[in-house]
SEPALUM-294358 format. One record per atom (N, C-alpha, C, O): x, y, z. Coordinates in steps of 0.001 Angstrom, whole numbers, plus 500000, padded with zeros to 6 digits. Layout:
REM residues N
XYZ/...
END
This chain:
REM residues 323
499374476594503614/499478478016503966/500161478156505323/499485477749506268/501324478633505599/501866478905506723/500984480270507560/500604481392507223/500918479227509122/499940479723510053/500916481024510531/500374481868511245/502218481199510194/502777482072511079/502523483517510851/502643484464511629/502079483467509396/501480484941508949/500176485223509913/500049486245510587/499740484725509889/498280484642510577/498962485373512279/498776486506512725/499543484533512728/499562484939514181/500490486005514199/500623486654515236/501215486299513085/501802487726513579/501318488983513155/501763490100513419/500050488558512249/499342489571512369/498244489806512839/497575490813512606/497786488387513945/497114488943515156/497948489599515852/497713490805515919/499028489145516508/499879490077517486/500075491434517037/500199492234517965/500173492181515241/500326492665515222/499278493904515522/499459495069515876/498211493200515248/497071494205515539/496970494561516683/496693495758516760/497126493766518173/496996493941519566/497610495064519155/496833495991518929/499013495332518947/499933496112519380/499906496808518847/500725497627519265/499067497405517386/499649498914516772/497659499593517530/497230500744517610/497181498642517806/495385499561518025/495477500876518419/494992501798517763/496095501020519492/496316502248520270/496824503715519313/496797504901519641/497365502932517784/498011504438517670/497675504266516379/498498504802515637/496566503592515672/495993503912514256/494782503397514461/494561502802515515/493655503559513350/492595503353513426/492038502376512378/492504502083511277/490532501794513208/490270500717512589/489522501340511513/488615502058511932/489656501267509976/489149501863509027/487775501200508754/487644500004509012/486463502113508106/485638501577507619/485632500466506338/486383500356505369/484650499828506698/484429498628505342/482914499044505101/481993498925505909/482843499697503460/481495500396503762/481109499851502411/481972499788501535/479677499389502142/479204499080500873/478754500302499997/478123501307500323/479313499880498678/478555501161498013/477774500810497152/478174500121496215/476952501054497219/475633500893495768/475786501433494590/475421500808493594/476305502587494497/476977503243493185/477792502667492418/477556502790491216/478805501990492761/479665500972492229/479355499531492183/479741498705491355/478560499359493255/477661498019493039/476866497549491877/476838496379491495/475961498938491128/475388498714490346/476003499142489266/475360498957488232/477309499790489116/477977500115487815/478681498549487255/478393497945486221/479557498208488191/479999496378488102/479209495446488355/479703494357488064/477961495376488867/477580494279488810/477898493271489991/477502492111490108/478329493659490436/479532493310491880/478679493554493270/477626494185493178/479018493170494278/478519493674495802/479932493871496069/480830493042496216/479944495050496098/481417496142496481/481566496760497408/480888497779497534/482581496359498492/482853497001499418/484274497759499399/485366497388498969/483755499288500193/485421499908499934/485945499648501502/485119499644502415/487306499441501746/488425499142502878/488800500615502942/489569500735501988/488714501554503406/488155502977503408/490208503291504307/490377504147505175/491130502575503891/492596503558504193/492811504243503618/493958504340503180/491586505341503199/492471506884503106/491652507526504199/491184508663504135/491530506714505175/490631508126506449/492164507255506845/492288508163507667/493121506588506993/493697506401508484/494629507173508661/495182507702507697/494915507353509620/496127508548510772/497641508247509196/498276507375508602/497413509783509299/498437509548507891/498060509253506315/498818509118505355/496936509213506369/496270509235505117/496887508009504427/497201508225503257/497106506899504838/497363505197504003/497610504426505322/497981504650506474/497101503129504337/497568501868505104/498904502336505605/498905502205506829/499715502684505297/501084502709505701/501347502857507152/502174502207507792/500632503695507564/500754503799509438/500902502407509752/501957501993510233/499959501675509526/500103499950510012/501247498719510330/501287497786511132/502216499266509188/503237498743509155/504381499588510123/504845499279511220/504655500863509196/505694501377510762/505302501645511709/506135502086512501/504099501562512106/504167501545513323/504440499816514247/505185499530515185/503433498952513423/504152497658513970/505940497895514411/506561497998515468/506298497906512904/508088497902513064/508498498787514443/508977498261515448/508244500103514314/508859501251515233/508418500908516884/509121501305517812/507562500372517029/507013499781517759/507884498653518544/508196498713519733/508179497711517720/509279496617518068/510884496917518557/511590496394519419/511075497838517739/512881498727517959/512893498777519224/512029499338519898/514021498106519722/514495498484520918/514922500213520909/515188500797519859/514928500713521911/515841502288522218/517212502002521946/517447500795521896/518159502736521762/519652502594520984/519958503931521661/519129504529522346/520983504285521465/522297505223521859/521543507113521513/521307508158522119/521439506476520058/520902507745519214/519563507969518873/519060509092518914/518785506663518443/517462506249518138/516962507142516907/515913507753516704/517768507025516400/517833507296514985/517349505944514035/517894504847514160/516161506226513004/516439505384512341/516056505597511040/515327506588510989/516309504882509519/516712505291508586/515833504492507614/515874503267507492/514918505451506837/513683504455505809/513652505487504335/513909506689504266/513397504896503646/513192505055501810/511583505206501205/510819504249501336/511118506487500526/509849505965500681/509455507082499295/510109508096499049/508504506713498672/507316507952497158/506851508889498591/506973510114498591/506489508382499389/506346509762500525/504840508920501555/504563509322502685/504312508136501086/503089507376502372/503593506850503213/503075506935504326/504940506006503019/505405505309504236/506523506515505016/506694506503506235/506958507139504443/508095507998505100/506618508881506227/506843508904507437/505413509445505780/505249509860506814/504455508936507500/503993509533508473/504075507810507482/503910506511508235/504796506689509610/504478506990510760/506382506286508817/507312506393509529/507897507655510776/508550507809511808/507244508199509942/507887509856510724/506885509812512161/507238509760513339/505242509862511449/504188509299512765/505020508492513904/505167508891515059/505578507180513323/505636506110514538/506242506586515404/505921506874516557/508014506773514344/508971507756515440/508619508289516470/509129508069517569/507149509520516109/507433510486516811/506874509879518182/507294510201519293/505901508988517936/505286508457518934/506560507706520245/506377507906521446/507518507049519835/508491506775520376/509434507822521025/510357507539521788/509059509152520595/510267509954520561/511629509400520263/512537509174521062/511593509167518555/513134508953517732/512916509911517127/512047510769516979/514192509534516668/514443510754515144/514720509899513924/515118508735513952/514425510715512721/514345509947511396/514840510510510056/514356511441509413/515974509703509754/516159510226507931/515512509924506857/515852508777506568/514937510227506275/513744509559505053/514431510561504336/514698511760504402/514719508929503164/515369509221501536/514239509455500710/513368508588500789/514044510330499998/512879510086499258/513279510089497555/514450510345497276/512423509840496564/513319509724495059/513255511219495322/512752511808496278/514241511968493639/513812513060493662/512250513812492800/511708514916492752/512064512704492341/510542513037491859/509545513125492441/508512513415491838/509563512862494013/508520512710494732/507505514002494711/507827515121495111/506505513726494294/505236514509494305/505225515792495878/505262515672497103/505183516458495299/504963517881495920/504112518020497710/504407518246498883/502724517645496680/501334517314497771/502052516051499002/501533516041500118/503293514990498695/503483513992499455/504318514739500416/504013514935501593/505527515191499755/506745516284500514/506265516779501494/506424516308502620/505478517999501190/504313518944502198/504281518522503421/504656519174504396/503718517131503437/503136517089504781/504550516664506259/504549516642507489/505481516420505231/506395515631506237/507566516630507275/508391516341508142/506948518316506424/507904519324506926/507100519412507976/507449520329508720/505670518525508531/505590519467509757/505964518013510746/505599517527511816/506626517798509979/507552516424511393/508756516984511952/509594517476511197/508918516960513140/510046518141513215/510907517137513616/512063517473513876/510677516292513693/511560514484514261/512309513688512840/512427512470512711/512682514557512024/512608513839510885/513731514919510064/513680516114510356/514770514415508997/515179515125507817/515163514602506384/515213513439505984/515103515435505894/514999514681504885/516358514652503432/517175515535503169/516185513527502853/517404513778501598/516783512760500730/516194511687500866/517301513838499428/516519513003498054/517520512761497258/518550513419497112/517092511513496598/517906510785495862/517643509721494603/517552508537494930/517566509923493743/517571509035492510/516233509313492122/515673509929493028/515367509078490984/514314509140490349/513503507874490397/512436508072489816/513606506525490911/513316505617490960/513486504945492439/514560504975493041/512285504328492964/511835504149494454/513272503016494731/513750503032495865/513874502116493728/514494501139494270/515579501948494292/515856502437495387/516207502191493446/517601503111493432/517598504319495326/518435504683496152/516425504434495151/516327505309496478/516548504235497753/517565504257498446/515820503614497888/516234502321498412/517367501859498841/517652501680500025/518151501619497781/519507500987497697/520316502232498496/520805501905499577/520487503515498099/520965504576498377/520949504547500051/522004504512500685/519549504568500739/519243504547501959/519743503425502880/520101503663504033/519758502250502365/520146501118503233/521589501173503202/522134500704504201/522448501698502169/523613501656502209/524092502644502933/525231502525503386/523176504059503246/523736505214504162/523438504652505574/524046504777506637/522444504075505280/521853503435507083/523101502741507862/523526502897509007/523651501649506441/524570500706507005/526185501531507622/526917501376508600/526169502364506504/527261503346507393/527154503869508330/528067503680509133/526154504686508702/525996505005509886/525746504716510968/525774505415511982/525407503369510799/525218502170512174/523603502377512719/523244502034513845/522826502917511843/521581503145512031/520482502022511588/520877501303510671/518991501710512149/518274500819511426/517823501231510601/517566502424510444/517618500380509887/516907500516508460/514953500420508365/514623499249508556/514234500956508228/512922500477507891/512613500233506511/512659501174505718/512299499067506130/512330499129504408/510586499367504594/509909499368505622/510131499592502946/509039499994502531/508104498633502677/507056498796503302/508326497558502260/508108496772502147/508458495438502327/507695494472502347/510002495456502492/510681493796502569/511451493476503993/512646493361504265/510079493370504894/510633493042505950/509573492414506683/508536492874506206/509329491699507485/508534490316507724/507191491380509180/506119490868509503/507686492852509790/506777493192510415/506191494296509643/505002494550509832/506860494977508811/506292495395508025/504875494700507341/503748495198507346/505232493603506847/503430492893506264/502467492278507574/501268492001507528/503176492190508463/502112491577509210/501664493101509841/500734492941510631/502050494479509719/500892495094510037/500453495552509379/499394496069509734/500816495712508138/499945495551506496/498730494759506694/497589495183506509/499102493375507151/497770492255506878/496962492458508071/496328491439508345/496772493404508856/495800493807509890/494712494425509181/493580494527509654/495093494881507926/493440495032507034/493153493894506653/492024493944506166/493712492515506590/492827491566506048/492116491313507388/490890491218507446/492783491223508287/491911491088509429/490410491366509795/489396490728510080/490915492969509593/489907493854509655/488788493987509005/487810494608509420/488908493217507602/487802492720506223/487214491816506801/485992491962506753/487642490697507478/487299489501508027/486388490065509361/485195489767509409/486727490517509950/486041490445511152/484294491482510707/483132491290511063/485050492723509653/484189493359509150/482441493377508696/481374493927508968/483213492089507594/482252491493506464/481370490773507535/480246490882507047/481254490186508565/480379488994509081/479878488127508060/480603487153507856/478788488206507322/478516486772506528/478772487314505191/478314486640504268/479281488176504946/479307488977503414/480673488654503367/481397489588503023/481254487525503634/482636487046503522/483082487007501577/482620486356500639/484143488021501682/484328488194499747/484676487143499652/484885486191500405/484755487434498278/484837486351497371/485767486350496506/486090485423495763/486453487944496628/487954488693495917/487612489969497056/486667490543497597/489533489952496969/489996491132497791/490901491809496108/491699490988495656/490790493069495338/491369493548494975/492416494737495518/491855495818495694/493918494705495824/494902495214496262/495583495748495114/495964495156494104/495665496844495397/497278497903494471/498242497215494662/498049496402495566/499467497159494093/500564496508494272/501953497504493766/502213497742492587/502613497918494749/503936498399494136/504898496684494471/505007495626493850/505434497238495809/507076496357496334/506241495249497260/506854494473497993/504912495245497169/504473494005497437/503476493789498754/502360493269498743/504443494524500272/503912494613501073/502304494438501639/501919493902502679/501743494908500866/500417494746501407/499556493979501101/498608493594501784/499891493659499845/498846492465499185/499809490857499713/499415489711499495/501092491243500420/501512489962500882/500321490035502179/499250489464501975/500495490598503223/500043490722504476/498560490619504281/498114489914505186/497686490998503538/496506490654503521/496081489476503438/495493488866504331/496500488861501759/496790487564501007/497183486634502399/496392485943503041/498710486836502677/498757485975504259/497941485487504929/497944484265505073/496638486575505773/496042486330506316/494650486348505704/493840486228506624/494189486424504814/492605486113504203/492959484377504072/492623483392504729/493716484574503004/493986482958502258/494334482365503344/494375481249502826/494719482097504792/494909481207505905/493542480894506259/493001479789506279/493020482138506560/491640481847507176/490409481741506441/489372481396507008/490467482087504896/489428481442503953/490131481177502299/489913481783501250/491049480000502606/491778479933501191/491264480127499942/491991480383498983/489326479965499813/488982480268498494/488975481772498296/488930482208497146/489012482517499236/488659483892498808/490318484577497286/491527484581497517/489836484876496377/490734485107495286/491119486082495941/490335486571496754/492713486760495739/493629487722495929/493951488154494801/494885487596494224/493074489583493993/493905489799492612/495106491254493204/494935492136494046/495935491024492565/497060491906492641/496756493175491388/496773492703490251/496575494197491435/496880495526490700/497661496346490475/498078497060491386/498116496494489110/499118497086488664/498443498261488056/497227498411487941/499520499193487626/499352500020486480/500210499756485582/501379499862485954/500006499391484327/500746499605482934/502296499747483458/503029498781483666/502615500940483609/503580501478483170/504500501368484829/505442502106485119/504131500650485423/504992500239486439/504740499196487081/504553499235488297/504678497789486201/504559496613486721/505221495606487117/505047494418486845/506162496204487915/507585495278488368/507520494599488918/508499493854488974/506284494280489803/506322492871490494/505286491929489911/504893490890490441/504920492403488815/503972491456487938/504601490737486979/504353489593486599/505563491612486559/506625490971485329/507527489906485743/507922488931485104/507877490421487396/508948489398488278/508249488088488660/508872487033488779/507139488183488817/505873486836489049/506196486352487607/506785485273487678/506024486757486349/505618486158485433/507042485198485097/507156483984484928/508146486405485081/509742485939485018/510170484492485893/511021483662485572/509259484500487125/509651483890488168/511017483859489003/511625482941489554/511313485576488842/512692486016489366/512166487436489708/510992487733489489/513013488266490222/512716489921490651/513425490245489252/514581489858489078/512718490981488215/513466492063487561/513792493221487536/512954494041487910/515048493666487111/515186495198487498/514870495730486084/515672495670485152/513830496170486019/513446496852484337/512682498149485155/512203498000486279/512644499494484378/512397500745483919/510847500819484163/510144499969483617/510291501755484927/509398502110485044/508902503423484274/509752504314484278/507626503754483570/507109505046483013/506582505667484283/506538504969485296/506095507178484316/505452507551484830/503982507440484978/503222507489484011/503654507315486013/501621506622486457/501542507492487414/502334507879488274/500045507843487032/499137508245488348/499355507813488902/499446508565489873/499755506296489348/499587505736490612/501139505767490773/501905504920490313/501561507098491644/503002507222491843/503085506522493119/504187506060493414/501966506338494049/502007504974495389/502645504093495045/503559503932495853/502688503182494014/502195501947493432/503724502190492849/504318501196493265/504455502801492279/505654503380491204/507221502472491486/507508502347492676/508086501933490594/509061501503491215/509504500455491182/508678499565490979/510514500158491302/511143498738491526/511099497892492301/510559498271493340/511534496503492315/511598495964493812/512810495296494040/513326494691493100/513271495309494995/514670495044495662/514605494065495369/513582493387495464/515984493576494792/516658491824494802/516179490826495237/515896489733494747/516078491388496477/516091490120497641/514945489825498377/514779488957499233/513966490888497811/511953490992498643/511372489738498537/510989488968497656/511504489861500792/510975488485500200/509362488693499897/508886487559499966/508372489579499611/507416489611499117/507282489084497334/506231489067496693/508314488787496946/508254488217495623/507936486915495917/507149486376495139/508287486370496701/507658484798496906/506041484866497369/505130484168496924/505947486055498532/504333485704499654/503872486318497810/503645485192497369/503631487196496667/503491487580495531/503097486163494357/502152485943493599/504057485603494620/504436484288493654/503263483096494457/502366482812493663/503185482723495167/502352481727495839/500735482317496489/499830481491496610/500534483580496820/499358483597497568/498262484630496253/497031484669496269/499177485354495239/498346486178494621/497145485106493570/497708484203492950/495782485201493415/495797484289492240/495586484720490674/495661483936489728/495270486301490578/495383486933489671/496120488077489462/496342488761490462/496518488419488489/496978489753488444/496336490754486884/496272490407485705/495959492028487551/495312493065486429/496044494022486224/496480494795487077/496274494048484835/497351495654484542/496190496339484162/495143495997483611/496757497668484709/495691498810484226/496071500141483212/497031500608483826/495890500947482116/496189501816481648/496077502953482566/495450502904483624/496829504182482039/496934505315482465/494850505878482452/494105506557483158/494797505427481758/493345505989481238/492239505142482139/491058505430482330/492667504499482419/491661503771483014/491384503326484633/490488502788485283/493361504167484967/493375504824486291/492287505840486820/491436505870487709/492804506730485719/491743508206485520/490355508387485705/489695509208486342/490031507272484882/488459507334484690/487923506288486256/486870506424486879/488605505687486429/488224505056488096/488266506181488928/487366506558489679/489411506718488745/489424507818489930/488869508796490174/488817509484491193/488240508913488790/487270510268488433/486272509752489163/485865510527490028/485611508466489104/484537507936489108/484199507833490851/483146507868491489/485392507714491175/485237507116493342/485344508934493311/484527509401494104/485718509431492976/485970510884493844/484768511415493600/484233511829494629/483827511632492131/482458511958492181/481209511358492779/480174511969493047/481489509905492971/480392509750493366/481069509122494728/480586507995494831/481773509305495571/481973509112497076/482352510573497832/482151510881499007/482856511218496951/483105512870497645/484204512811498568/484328513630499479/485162511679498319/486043511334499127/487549511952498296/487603511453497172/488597512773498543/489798511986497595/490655511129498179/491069510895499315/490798510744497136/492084509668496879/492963509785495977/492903510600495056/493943508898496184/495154509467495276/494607508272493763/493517507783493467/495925508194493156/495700507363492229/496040505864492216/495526505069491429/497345505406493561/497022503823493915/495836503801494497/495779502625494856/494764504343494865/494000503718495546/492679503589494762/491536503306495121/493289503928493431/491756503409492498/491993502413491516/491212502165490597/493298501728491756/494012500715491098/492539499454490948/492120498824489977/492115499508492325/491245497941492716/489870498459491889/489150497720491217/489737499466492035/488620499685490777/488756500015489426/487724500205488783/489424500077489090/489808500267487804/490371498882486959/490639498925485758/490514497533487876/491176496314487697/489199495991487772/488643495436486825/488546496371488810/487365495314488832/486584495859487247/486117495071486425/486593497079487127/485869497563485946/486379496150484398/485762495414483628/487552496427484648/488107495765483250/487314494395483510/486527494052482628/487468493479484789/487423492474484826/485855492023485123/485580490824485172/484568493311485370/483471492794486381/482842491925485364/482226491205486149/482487491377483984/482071490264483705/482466488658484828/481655487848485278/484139488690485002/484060487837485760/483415487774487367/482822486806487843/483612488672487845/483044488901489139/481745489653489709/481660490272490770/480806489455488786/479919489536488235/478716488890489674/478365487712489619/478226489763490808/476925489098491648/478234488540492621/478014487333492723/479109488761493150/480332487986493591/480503489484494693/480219490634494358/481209488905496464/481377489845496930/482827489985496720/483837489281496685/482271491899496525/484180492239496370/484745493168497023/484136494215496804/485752493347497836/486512494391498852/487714495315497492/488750495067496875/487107495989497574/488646497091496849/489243497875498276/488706498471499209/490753497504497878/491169498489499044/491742499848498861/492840500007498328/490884500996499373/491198502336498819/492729502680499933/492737503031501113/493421502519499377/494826502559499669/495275504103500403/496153504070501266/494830505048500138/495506506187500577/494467507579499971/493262507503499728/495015508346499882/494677509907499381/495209511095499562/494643512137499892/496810510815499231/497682512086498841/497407511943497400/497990511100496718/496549512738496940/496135513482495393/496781514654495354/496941515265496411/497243515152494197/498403516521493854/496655517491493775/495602516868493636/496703518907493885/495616519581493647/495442520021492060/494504520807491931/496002519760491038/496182519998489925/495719518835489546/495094519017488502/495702517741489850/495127516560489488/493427515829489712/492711514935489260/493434517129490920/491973516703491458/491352517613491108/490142517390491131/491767519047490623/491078520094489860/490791519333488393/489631519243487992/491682518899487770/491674518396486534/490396517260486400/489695517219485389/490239516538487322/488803515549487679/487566516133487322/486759515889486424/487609517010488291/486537517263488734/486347518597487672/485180518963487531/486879518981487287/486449519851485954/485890519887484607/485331520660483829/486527518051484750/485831517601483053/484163517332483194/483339517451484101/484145517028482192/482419517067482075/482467515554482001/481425514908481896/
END
């Protein structure tokens, strides 16, 4: 296991403390006794920005030297763009965020009150948006922040494995279940759990209908294949050519769970009624993977990481209405 993940995401933690917060690791008994499991939730939908995502741009934005214009240029479903928009502002830069054009409504919303920021939409699919952005970046002589495939990006991703670790004291898991879109976070965790307790399992979570970096693990190459539409529009998308999270993916994950549309739902139904919390729909990926799977993990400690909570209000009316 290369130690270098490890130390850059100690350094990375020194350096983003000041401008995000250390999230709760809270046990729940409700879910404890539905799986069978000792379940703990990694509680990133309270952090500044509503996702893990602050963690990473701010590491990155953080690092940027000042430039001429200090402009800089990122691709995002809408958690990391206002990640990004946060760090900026903290720097006083300014920021273009590409977003697809499908991006969810409830995500859009929040980024008009960045006044450091413009925005332009492009393509229906997170990689195509991607591609679009790095190639306008490169014209314009601007930096790029990718979503995921860039080496400070995960190490302030993996400041929640940290944070599990230091958390848990002797309730050290035994599985960390992570959402998985373009990789980022379940690299940076994985990085640093598996350095500092290699048995602890890393399962990776998908949804069905957008499992592009599960198929690229299985392929043992990145594929560019077609995504359906999922609740978990976090999670949604392709992954670039060249991520190197397809390798930290390929070597540190040790399972991977696809999940149905239905079985998103019924997780998410399930954390929003009985925690009174929302969340979106990547962030019930890790429960909805332990449900399928809790025969195996069964009396075993387990961390789900609640990833975020931009939920559309039509979606959380729709929850909480059924019987």
């Amino acid at each position: 296991m290369n130690p270098d993940i490890s130390l850059q995401v100690a350094a990375a933690k020194a350096r983003i403390d000041p401008y995000i917060r250390t999230t709760p690791l809270e046990y729940t008994p409700v879910l404890s006794e539905i799986t069978g499991s000792n379940v703990y939730l990694k509680l990133e939908n309270l952090q500044i920005t509503g996702s893990f995502k602050a963690r990473g741009a701010v590491n990155k934005v953080l690092q940027q030297p000042p430039s001429e214009n200090n402009i800089m240029v990122t691709a995002s479903t809408g958690n990391h763009a206002e990640a990004v928009s946060y760090a900026l502002e903290q720097r006083g830069f300014q920021g273009v965020i590409f977003l697809p054009e499908n991006t969810s409504e409830v995500k859009t919303k929040k980024l008009k009150y960045y006044s450091n920021i413009s925005l332009q939409f492009y393509g229906n699919d997170s990689v195509e948006t991607e591609k679009k952005a790095r190639e306008w970046a490169d014209e314009k002589g601007f930096p790029y922040i990718s979503p995921y495939n860039d080496m400070e990006i995960i190490a302030g991703q993996g400041t929640i494995g940290l944070e599990v670790m230091d958390q848990a004291d002797s309730n050290v898991p035994d599985a960390v279940f992570v959402p998985v879109g373009g990789g980022g976070l379940i690299s940076g965790i994985a990085g640093y759990m598996k350095f500092k307790q290699p048995e602890i399992a890393v399962i990776g979570c998908q949804p069905e209908n957008s499992a592009v970096m599960y198929a690229s693990v299985k392929a043992g190459k990145i594929l560019d294949i077609p995504s359906l539409p999922t609740i978990s529009d976090g999670t949604a998308g392709g992954v670039e050519k060249d991520a190197i999270t397809f390798e930290f993916c390929s070597g540190l994950v040790d399972q991977w769970v696809l999940v149905t549309e239905d079985e998103i739902k019924y997780a998410l139904k399930l954390f929003i009624k009985n925690h009174n919390m929302i969340v979106e729909g990547a962030a019930s990926l890790g429960l909805a993977a332990l449900l399928k799977e809790k025969a195996k993990y069964r009396g075993k400690n387990v961390v789900l990481i609640v990833c975020g909570n931009k939920l559309s209000p039509d979606l959380l009316k729709e929850l909480v209405c059924e019987s």
